[in-house]
N, C-alpha and C positions, 0 to 999 in steps of 0.2 A: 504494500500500500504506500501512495506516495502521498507528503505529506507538504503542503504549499509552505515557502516562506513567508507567508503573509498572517499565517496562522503562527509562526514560530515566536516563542518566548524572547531570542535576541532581536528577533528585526522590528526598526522603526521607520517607518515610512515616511517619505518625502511629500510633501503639499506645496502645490503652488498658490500664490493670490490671485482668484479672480474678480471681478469686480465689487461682489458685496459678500462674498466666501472665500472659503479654502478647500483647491478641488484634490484629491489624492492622486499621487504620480505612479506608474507602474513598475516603480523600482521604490528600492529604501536601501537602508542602512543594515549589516548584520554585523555583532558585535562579536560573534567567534570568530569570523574571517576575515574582519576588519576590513570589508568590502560593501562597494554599492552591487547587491544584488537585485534581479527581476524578483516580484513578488511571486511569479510564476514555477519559480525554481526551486529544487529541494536539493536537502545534502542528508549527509548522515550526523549532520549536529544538532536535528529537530529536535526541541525540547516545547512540549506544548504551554499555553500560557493560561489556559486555561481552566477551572480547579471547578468540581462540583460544591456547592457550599451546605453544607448541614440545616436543617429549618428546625429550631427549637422553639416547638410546640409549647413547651411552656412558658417560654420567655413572652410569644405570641398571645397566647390566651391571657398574662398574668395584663401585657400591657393592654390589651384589648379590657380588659375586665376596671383598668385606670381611666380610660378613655370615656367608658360609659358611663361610671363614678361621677366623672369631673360635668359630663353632658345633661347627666340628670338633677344635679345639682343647678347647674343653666336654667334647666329646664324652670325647677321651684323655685329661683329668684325671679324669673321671667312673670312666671306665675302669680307670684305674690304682689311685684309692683302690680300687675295688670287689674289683681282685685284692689289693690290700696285706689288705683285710677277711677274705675268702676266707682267705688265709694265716695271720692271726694267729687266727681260730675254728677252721681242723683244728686 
């Protein structure tokens, strides 16, 4: 399986300026071979750059669980002026 330098952990790719962007060039940097490679090209110094990352479910639900705290609290100060309003216009 070949593996693109474009995907690789050493290479940084080249950008040029175009008028209100930056458009990506089909060559870059590789920092094993200390060369301008094609993004197109592979070697045997592929190291991927990309890491799967762990989803901790509880870290997730504890902050979701702060989130609706702080919303429902909103919620009954929201509440409260609305009757204190109600009260002082009858």
């Amino acid at each position: 399986m070949k593996h693109k330098c474009s995907m690789c952990l050493y290479f940084t790719a080249y950008y040029t300026k175009a008028y209100c962007s930056f458009l990506r060039t089909d060559c870059g940097h590789c920092e094993k071979q200390n060369q301008t490679v094609k993004k197109q090209d592979c070697c045997e110094l592929y190291k991927t750059k990309y890491h799967p990352r762990k989803i901790k479910r509880g870290y997730i639900s504890d902050e979701l669980e702060k989130a609706l705290t702080t919303i429902n609290g909103i919620k009954l100060i929201l509440d409260e002026r609305r009757e204190e309003f109600k009260i002082i216009k009858d």
